[in-house]
Backbone as CSV, one residue per row, in Angstrom:
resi,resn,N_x,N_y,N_z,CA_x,CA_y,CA_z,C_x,C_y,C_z
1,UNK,162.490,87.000,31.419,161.169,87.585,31.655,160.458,86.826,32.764
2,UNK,159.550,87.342,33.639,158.815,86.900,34.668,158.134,85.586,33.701
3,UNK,157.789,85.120,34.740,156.573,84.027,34.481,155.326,84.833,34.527
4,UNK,154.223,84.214,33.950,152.517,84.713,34.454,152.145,84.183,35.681
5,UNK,151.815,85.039,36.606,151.372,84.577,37.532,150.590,83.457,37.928
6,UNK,150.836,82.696,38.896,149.713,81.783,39.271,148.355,82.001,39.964
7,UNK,148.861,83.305,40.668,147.417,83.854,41.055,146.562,84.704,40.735
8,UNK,144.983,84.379,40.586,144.409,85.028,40.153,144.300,86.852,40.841
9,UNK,144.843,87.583,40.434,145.008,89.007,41.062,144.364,90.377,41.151
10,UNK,143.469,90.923,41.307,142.640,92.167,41.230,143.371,93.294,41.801
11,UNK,143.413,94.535,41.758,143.716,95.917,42.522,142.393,95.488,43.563
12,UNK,140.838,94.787,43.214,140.347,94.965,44.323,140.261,94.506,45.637
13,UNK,140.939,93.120,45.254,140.924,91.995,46.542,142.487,92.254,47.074
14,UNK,143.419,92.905,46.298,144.549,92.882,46.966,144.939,93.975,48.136
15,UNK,145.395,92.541,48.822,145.429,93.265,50.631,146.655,94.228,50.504
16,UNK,147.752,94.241,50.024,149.008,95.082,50.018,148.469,96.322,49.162
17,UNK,147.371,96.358,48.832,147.029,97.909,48.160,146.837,98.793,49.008
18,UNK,145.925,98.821,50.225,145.817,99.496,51.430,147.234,100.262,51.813
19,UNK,148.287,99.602,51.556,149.080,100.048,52.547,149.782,101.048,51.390
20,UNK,149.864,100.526,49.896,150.463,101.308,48.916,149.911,103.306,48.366
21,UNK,150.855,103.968,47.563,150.343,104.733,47.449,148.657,104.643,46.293
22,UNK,148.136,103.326,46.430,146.964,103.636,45.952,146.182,103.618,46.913
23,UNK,146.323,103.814,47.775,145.397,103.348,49.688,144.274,104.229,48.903
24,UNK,144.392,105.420,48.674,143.482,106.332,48.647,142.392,106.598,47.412
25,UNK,142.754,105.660,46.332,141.938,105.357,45.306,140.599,105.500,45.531
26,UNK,139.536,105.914,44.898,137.918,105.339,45.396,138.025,103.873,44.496
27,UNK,136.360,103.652,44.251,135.989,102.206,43.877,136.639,102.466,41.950
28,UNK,136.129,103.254,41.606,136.386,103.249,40.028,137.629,103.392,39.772
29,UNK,138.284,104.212,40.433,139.869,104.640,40.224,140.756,103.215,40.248
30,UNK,139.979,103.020,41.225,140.581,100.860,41.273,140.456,100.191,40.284
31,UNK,139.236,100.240,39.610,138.640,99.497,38.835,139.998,100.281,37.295
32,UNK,140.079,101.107,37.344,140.242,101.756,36.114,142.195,101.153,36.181
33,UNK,142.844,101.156,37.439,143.418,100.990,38.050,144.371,99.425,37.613
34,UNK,142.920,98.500,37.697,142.968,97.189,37.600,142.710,96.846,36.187
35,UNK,142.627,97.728,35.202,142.850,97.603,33.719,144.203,97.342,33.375
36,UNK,144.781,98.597,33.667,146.007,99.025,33.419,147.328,98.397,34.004
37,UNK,146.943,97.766,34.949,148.280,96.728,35.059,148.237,95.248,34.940
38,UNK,149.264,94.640,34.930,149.921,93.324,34.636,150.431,92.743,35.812
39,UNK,149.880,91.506,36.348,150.506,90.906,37.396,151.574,89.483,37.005
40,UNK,152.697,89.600,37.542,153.433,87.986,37.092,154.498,87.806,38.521
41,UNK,154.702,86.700,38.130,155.514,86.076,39.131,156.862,85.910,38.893
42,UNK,157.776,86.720,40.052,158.784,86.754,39.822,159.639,85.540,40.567
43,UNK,160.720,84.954,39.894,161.454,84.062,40.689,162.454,84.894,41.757
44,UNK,163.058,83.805,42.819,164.312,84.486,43.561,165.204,84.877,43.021
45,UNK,165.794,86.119,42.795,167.074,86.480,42.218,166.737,86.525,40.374
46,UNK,165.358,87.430,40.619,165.209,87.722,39.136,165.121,89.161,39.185
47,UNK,165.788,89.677,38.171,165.723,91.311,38.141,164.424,92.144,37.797
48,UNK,163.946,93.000,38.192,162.751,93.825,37.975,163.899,94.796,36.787
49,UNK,164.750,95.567,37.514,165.635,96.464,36.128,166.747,96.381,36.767
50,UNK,167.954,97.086,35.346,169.214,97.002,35.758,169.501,98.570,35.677
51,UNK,170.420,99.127,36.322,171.144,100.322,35.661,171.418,100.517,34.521
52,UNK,171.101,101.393,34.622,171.688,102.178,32.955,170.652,101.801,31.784
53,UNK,169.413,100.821,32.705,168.338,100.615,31.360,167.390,101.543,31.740
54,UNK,166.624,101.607,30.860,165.488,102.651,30.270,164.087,102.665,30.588
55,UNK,163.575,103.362,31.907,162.077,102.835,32.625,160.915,102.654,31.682
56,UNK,160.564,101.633,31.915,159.265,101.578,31.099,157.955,101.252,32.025
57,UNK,158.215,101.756,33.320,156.936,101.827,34.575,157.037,101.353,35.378
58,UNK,156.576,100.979,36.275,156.412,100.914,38.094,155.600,99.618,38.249
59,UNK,156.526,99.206,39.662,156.378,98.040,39.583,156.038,97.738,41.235
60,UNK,155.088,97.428,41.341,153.768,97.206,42.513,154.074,95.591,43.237
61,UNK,154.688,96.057,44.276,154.589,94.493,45.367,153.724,94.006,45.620
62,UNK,153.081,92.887,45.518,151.972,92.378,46.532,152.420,91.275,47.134
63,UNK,153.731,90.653,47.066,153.886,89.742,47.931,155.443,89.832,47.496
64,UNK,155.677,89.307,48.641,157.559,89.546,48.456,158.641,90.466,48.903
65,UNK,159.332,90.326,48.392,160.738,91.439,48.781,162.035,91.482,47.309
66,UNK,162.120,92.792,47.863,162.953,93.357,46.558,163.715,93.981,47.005
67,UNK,165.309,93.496,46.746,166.382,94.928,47.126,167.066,95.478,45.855
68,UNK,166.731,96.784,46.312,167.660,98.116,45.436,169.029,98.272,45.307
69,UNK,169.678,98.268,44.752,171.118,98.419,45.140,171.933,98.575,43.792
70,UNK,173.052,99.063,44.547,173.906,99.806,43.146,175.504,99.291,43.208
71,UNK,176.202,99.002,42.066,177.283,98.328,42.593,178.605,99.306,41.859
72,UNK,179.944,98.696,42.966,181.061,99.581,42.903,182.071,99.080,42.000
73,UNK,182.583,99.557,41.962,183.589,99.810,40.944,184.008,98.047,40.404
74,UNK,184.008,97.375,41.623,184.539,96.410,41.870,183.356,95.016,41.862
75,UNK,182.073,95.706,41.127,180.958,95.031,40.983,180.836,94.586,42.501
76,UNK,180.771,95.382,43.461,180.576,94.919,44.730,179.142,95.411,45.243
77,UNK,177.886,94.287,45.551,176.956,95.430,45.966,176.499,96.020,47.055
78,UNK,175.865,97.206,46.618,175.527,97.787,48.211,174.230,97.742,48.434
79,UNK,173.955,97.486,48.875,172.201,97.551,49.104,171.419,98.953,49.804
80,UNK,170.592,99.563,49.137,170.425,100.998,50.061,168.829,100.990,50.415
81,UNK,168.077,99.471,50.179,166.775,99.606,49.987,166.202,97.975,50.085
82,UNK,165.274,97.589,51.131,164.331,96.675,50.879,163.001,96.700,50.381
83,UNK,162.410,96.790,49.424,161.647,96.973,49.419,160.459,95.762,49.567
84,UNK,159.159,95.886,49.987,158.264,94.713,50.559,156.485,95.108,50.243
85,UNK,155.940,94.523,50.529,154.371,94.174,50.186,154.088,95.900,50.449
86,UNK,153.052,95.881,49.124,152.787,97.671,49.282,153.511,98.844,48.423
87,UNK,154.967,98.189,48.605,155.825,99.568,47.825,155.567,99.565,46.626
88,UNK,156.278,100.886,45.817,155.916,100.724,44.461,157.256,100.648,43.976
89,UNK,157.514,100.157,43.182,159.265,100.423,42.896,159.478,100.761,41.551
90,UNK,160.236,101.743,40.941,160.806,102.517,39.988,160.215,103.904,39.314
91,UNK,159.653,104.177,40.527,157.984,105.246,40.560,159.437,106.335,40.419
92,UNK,160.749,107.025,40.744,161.370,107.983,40.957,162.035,107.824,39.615
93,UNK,162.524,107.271,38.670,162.963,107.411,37.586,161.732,108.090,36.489
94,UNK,160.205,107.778,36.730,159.421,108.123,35.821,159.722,110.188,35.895
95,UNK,160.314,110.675,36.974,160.108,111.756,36.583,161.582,112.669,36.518
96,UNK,162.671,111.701,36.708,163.943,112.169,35.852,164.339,112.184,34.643
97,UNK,163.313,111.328,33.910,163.844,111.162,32.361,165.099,110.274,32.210
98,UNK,165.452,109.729,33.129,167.382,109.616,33.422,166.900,108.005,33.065
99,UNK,168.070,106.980,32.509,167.961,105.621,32.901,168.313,105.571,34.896
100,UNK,167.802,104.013,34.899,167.899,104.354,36.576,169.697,104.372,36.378
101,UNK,169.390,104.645,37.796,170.538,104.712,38.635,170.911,103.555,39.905
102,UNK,169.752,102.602,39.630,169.763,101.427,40.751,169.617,100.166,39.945
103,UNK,169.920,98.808,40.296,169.421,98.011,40.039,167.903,98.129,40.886
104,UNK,167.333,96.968,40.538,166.437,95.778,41.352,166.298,94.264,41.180
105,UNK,166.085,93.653,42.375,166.610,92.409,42.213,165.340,91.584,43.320
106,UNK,164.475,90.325,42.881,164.133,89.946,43.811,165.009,89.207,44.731
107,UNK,163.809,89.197,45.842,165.054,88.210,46.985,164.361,86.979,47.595
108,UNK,163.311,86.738,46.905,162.699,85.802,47.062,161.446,85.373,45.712
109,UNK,160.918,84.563,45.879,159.451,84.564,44.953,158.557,85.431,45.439
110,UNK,158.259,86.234,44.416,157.368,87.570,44.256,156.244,87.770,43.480
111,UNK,154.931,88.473,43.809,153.560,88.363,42.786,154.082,89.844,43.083
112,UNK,154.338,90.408,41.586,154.669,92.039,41.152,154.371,92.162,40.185
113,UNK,152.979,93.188,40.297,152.015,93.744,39.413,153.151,95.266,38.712
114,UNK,152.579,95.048,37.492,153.385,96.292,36.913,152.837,97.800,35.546
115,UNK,152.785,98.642,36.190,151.929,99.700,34.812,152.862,100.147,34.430
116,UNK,152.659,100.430,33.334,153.313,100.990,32.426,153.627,102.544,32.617
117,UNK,154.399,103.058,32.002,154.977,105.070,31.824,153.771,105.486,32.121
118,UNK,153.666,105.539,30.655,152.046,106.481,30.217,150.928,106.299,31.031
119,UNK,150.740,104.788,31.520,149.864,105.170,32.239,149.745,105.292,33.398
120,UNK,151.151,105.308,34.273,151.453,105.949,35.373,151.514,107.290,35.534
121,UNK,152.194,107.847,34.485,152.339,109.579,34.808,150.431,109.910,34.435
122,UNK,150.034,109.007,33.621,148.499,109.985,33.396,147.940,109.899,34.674
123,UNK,148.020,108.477,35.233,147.436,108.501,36.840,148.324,109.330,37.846
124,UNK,149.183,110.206,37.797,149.591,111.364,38.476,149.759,112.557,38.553
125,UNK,148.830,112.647,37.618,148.175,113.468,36.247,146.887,114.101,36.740
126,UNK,146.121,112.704,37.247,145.078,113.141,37.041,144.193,112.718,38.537
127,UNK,145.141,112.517,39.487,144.867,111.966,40.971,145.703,113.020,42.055
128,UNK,145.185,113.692,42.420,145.484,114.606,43.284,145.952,113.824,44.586
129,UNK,145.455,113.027,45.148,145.765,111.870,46.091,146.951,111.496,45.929
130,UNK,147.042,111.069,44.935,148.384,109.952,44.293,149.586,110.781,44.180
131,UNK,149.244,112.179,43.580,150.540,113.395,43.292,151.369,113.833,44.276
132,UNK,150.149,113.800,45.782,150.674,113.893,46.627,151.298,113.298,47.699
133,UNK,150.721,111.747,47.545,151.488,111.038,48.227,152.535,110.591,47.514
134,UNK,153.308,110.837,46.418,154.430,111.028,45.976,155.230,112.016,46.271
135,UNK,154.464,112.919,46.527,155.575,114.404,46.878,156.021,113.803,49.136
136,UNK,154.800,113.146,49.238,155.108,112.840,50.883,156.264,111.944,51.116
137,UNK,156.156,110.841,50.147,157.280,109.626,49.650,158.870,110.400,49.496
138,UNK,158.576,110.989,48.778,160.160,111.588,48.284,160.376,112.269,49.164
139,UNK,159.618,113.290,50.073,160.169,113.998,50.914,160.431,113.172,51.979
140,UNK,159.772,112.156,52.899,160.480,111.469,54.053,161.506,110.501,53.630
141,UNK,161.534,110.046,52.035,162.840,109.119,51.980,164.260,110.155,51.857
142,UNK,164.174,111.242,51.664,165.277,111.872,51.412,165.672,112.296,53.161
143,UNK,164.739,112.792,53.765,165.090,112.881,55.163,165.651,110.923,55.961
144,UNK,165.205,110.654,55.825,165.277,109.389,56.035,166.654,108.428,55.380
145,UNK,166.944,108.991,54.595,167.757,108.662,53.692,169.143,109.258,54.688
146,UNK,169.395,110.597,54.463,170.073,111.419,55.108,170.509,110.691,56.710
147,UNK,169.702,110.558,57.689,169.616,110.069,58.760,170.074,108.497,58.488
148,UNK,169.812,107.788,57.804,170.644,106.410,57.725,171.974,106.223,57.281
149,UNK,172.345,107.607,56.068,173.988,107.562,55.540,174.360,108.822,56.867
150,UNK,174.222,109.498,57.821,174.970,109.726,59.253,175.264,108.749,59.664
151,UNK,174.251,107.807,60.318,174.292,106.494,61.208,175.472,106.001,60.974
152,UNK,175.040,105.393,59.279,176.138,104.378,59.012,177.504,104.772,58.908
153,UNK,178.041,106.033,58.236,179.013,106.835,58.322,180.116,106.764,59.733
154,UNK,179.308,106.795,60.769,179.977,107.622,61.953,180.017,106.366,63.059
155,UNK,179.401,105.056,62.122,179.089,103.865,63.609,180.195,102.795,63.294
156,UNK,180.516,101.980,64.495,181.274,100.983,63.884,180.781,99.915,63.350
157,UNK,181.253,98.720,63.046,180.835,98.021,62.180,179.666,97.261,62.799
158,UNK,180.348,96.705,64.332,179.558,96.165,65.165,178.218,96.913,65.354
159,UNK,178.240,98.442,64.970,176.950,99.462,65.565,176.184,99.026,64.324
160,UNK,176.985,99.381,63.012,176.085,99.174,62.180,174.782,97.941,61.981
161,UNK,175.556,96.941,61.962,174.807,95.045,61.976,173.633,95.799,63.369
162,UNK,174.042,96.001,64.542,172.883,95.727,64.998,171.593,97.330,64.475
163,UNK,172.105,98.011,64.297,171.212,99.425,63.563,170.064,98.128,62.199
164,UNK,171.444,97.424,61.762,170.755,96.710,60.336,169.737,95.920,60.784
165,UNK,169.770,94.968,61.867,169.328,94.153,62.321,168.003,94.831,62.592
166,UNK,167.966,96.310,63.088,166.536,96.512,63.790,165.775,96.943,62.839
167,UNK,166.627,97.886,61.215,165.755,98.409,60.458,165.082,96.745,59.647
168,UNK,165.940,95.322,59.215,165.592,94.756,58.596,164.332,94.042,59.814
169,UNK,164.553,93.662,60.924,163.307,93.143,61.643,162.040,94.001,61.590
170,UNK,162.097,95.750,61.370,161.343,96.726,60.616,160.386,96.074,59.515
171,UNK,161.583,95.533,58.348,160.967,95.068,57.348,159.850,94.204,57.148
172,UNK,161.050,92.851,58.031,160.088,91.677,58.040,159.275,90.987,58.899
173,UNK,158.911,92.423,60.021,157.990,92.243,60.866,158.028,91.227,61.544
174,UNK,156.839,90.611,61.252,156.619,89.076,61.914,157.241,87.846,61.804
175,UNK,157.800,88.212,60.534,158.561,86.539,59.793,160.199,86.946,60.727
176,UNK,160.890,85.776,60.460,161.887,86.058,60.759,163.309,86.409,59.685
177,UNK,163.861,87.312,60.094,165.045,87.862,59.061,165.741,86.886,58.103
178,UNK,165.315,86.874,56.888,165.607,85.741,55.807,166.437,86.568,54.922
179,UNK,167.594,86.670,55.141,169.094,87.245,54.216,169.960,86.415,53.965
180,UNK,170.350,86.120,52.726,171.865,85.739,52.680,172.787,86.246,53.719
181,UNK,174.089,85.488,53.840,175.030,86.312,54.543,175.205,87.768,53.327
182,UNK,175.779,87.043,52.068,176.293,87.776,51.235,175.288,89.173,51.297
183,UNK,173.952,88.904,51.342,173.347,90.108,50.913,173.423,90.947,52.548
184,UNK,172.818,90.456,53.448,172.717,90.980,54.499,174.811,92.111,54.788
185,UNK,175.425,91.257,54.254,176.829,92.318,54.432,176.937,93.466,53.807
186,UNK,176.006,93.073,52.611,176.126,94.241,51.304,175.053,95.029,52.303
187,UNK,173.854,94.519,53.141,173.026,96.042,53.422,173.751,96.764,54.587
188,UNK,175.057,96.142,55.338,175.561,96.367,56.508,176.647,97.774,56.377
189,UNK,177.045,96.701,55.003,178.104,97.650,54.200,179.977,96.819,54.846
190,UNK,179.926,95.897,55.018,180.564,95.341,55.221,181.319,93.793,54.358
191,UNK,182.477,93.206,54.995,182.885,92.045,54.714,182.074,90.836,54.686
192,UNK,181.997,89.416,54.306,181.112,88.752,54.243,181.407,87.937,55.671
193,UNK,182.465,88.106,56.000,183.082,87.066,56.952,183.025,88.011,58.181
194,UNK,183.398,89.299,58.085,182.724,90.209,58.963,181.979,90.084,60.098
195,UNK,180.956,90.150,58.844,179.417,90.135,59.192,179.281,88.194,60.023
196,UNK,179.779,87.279,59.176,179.274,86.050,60.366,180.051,86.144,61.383
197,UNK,181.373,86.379,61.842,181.965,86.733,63.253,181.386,87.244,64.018
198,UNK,180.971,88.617,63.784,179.429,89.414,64.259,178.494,88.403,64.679
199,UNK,177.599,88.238,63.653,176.393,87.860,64.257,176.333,86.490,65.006
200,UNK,177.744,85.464,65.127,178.187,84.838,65.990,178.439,85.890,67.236
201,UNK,179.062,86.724,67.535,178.963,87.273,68.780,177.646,87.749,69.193
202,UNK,176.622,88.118,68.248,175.555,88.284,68.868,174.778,87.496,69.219
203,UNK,175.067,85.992,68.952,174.170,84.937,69.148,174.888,84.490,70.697
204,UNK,176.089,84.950,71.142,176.509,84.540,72.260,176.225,85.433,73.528
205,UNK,175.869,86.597,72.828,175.378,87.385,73.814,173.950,87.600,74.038
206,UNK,173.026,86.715,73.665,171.592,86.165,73.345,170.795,87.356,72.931
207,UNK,171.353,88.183,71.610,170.786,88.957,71.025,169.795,88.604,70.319
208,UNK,170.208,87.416,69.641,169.133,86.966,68.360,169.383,85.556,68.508
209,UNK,168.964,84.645,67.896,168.919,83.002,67.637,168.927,83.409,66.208
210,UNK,169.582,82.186,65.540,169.589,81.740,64.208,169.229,80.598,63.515
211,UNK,168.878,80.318,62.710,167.944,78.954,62.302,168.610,78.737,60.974
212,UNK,169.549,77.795,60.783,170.082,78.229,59.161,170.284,79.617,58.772
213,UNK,170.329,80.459,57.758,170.271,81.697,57.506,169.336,82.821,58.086
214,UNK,168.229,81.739,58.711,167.085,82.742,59.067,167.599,83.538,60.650
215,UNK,167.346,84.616,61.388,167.609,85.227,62.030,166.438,85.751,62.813
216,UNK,166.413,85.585,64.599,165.167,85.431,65.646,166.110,86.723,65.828
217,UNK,165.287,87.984,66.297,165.680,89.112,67.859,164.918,88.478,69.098
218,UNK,165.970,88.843,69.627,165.571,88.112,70.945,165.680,89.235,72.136
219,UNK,166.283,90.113,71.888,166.615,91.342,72.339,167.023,92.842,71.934
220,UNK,165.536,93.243,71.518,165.445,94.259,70.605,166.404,95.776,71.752
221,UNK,166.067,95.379,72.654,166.666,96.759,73.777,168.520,97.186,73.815
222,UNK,168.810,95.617,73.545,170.338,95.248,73.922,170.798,95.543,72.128
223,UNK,169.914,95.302,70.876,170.786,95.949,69.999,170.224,97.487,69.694
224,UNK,169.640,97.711,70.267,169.233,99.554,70.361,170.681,99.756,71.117
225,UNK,170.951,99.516,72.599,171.902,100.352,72.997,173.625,100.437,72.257
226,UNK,173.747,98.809,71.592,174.524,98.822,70.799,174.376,99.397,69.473
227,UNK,173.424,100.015,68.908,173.043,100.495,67.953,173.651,102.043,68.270
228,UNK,173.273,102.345,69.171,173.355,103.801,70.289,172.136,104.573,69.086
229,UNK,170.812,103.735,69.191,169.677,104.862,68.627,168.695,104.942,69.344
């Protein structure tokens, strides 16, 4: 189980709400908002859920990173999802009825606020705002979705890493790319050893710098054309 958070946490002071599907809340809806959930602190490499277990509500980033991912036959994983400050995560199982179909896993230390079923579906229920920026969510991740399993499908391995490279610098914006090898292969879809041969050739062709595990772009243009996007 998580720890209790160390920080003191509101829906009102928190800056990653803006960007989440509660952006659009008024003042009370917040307030009512900030009843109903639970904030705690997650360690690195602690699970939010596993497959095949049974949702019991949605689980709100405000600091951190979380990857999705589902594993093969061979307990091998794939990663199909970062998720980061803002997202909501396990919001798509509340309306299959289904246990998931994904893990989640942090990937670092995380403050992840969490509501419950009931009182998630009542707040989608009863927020016209919220209903619909769920119906906007599902519709660009499925397009979006679609367009990343082409990419990866049809590119080589080398295309893929740098495609990965630009959606994860996407992610982590300003900071610099903080992946395991291991995980960063699983989002590539590749070998582990692969993947460092790679990103040794890209450090020779002054694509990126590396700092220990952490990862600089240094030339966002040169892995676009190797990307071919």
């Amino acid at each position: 189980m998580p720890e209790k958070s160390h920080k003191h946490l509101t829906c009102e002071s928190c800056l990653s709400r803006k960007n989440s599907l509660f952006g659009s809340f008024c003042d009370d809806q917040v307030v009512d908002l900030n009843a109903q959930k639970t904030c705690s602190l997650y360690k690195k490499n602690q699970p939010l859920f596993l497959e095949g277990s049974t949702p019991r509500g949605v689980f709100c980033i405000n600091e951190g990173k979380v990857k999705i991912f589902v594993r093969g036959e061979e307990g091998k994983e794939q990663i199909i999802h970062l998720a980061s400050a803002g997202e909501i995560v396990g919001f798509r199982a509340m309306f299959s009825g289904e246990p998931y179909k994904v893990c989640a896993t942090t990937l670092e230390e995380s403050n992840i606020c969490f509501i419950g079923k009931t009182d998630f579906l009542d707040l989608v229920d009863t927020n016209s705002n919220l209903r619909n920026g769920i119906m906007k969510e599902l519709s660009k991740e499925l397009s979006d979705r679609a367009t990343y399993i082409t990419n990866m499908a049809q590119k080589s391995v080398r295309e893929r890493l740098a495609f990965s490279l630009l959606v994860l610098g996407d992610i982590y914006k300003e900071e610099m790319i903080n992946l395991s090898r291991a995980d960063m292969a699983n989002f590539v879809g590749t070998a582990t050893e692969t993947l460092i041969r790679l990103l040794k050739d890209f450090k020779e062709e002054e694509l990126i710098r590396t700092y220990a595990r952490k990862i600089e772009i240094v030339d966002k243009e040169g892995l676009l054309r190797i990307a071919g996007a």
